[in-house]
Backbone as CSV, one residue per row, in Angstrom:
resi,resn,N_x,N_y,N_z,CA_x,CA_y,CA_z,C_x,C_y,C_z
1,UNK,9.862,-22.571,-22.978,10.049,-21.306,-23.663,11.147,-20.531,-22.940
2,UNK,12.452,-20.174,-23.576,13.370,-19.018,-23.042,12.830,-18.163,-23.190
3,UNK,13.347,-16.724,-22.947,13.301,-15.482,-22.977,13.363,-15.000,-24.179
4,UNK,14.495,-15.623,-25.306,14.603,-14.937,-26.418,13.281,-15.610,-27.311
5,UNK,12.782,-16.661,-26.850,11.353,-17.492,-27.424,10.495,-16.168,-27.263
6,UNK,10.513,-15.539,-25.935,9.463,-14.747,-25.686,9.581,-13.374,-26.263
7,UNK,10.738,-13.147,-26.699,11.007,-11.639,-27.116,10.588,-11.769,-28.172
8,UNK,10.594,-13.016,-28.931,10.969,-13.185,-30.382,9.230,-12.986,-30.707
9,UNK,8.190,-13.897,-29.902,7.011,-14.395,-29.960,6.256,-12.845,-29.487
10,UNK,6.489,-12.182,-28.955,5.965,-10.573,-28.307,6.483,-9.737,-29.520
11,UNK,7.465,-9.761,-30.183,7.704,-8.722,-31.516,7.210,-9.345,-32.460
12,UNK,6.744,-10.508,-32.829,5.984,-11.205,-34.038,4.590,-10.296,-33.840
13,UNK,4.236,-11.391,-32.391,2.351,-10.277,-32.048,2.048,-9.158,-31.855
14,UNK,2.757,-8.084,-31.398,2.727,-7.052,-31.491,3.288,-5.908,-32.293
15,UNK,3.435,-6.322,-33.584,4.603,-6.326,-34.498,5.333,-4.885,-33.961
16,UNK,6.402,-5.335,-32.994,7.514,-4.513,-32.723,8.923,-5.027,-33.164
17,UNK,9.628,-4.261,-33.418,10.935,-4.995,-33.882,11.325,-5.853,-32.546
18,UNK,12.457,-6.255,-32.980,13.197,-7.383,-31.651,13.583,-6.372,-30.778
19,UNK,14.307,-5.555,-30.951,14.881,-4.255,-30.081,13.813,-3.996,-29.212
20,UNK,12.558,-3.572,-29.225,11.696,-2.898,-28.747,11.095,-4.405,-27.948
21,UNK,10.675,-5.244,-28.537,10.074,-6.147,-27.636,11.237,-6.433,-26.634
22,UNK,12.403,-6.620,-26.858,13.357,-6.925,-26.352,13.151,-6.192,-24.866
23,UNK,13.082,-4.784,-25.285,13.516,-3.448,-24.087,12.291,-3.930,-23.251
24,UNK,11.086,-3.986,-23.572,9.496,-4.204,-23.081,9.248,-5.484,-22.714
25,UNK,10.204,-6.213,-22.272,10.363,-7.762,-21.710,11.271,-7.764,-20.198
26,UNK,12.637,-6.855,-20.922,13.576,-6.695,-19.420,13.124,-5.455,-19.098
27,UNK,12.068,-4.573,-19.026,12.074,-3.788,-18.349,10.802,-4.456,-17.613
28,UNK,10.139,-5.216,-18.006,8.873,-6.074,-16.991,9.275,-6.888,-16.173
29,UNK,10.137,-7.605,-16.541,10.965,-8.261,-15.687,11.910,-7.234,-14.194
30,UNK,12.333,-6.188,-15.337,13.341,-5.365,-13.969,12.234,-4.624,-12.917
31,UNK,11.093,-4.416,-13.257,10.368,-3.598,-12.668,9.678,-4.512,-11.512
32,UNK,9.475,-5.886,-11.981,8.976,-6.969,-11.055,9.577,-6.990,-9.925
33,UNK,11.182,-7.128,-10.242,11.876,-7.621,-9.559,12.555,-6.206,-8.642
34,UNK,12.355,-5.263,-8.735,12.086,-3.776,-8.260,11.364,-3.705,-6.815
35,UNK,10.122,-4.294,-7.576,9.058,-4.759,-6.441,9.354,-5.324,-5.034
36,UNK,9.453,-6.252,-5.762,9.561,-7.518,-5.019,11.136,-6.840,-3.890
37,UNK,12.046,-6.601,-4.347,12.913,-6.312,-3.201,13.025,-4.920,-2.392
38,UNK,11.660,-4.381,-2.471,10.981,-3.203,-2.110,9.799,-4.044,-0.858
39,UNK,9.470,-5.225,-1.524,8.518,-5.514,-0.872,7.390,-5.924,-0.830
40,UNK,7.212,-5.548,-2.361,5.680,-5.331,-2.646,5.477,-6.218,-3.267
41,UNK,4.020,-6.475,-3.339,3.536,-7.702,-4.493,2.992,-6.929,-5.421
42,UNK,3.217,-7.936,-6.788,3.125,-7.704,-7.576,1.691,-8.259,-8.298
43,UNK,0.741,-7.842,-8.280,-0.920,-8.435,-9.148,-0.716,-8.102,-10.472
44,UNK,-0.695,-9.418,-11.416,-1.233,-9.146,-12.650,-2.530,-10.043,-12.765
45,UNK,-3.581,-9.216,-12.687,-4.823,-9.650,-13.065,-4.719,-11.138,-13.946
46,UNK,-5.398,-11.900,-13.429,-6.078,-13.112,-14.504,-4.644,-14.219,-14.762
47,UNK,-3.944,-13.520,-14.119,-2.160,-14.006,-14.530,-1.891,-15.012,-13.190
48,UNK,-2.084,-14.108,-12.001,-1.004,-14.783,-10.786,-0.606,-13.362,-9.879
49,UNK,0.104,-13.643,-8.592,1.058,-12.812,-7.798,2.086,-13.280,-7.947
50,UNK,2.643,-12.094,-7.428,4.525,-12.505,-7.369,4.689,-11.733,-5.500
51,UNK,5.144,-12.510,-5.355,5.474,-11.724,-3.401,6.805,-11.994,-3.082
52,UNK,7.276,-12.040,-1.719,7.891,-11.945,-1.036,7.824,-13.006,0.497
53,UNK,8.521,-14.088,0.401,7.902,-14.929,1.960,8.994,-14.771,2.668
54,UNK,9.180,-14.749,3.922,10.397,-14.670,4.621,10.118,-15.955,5.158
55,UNK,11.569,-16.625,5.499,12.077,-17.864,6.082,12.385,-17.686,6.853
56,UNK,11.910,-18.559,7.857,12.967,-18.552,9.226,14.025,-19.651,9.736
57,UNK,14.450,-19.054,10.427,16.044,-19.632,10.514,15.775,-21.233,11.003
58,UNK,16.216,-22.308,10.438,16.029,-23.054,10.974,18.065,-24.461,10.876
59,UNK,17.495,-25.299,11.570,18.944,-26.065,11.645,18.521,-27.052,10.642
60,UNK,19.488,-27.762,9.758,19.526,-28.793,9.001,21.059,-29.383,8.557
61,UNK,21.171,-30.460,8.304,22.301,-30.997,7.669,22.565,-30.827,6.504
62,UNK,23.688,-29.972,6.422,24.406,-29.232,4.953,26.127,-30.087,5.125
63,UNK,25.994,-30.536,3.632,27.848,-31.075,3.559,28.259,-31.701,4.555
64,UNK,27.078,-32.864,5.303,27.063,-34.320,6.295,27.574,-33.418,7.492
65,UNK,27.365,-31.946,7.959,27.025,-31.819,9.513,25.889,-30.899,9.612
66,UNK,25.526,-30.966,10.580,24.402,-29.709,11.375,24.866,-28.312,11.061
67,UNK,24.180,-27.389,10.041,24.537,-26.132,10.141,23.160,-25.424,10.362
68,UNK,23.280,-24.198,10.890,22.198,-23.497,10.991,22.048,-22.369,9.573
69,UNK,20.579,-22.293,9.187,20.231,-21.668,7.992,19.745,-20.397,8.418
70,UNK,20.013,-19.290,8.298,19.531,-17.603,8.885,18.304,-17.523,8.064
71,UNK,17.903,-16.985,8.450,16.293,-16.320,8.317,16.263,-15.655,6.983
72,UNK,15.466,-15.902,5.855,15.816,-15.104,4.488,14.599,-15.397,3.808
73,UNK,14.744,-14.011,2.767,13.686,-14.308,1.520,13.728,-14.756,0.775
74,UNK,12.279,-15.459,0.233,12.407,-15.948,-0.976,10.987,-15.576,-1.976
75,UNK,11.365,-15.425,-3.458,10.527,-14.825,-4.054,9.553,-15.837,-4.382
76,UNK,8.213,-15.665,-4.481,7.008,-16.953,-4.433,6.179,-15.892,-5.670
77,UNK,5.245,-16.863,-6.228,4.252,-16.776,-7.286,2.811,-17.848,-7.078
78,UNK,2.089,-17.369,-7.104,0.860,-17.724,-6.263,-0.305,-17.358,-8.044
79,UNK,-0.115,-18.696,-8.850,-0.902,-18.572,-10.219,-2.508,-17.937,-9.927
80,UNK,-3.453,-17.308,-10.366,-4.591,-16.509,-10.399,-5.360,-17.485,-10.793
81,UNK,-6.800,-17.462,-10.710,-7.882,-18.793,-10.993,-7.854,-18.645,-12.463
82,UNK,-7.523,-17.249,-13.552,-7.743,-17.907,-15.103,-6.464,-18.733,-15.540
83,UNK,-4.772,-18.193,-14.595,-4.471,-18.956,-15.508,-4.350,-20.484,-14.897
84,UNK,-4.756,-20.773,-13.587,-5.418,-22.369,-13.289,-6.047,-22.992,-13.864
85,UNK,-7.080,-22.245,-14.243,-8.554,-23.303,-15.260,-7.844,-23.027,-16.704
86,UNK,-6.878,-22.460,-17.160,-6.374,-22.453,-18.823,-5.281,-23.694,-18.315
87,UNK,-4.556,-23.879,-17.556,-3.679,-25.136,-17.675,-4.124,-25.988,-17.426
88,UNK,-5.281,-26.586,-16.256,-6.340,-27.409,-15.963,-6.892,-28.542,-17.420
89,UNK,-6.861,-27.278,-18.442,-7.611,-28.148,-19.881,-6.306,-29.141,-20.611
């Protein structure tokens, strides 16, 4: 499913025009992602988290030599037990 699958499928069910589901898709999205580089996690009940993990710096072989990788974030999602046991079936 893209995004416009989902805009399209959220203004069918909620009968909002495309415009409006449209706005009420990237603003869930922008607000997530708000979060998240604030810091915070994000709980949607019955859904999953969305967080924040920090990496640490470590050495590996990039483009056949040894480079070192700096310490950085990365955004993680950690699925909730309903929607586990709904993909489970």
């Amino acid at each position: 499913m893209t995004k416009n699958d989902l805009i399209e499928s959220v203004a069918r069910k909620a009968h909002l025009t495309k415009k409006a589901a449209t706005e009420s898709i990237e603003t869930f999205v922008a607000e997530i992602q708000r979060a998240l580089v604030k810091g915070e996690k994000v709980v949607i009940s019955g859904f999953g988290t969305f967080f924040v993990d920090q990496r640490a710096k470590k050495r590996m072989f990039l483009r056949g030599k040894e480079e070192e990788v700096p310490p950085h974030r990365v955004p993680r999602f950690r699925p909730g037990k309903s929607l586990k046991r709904v993909i489970k079936k």
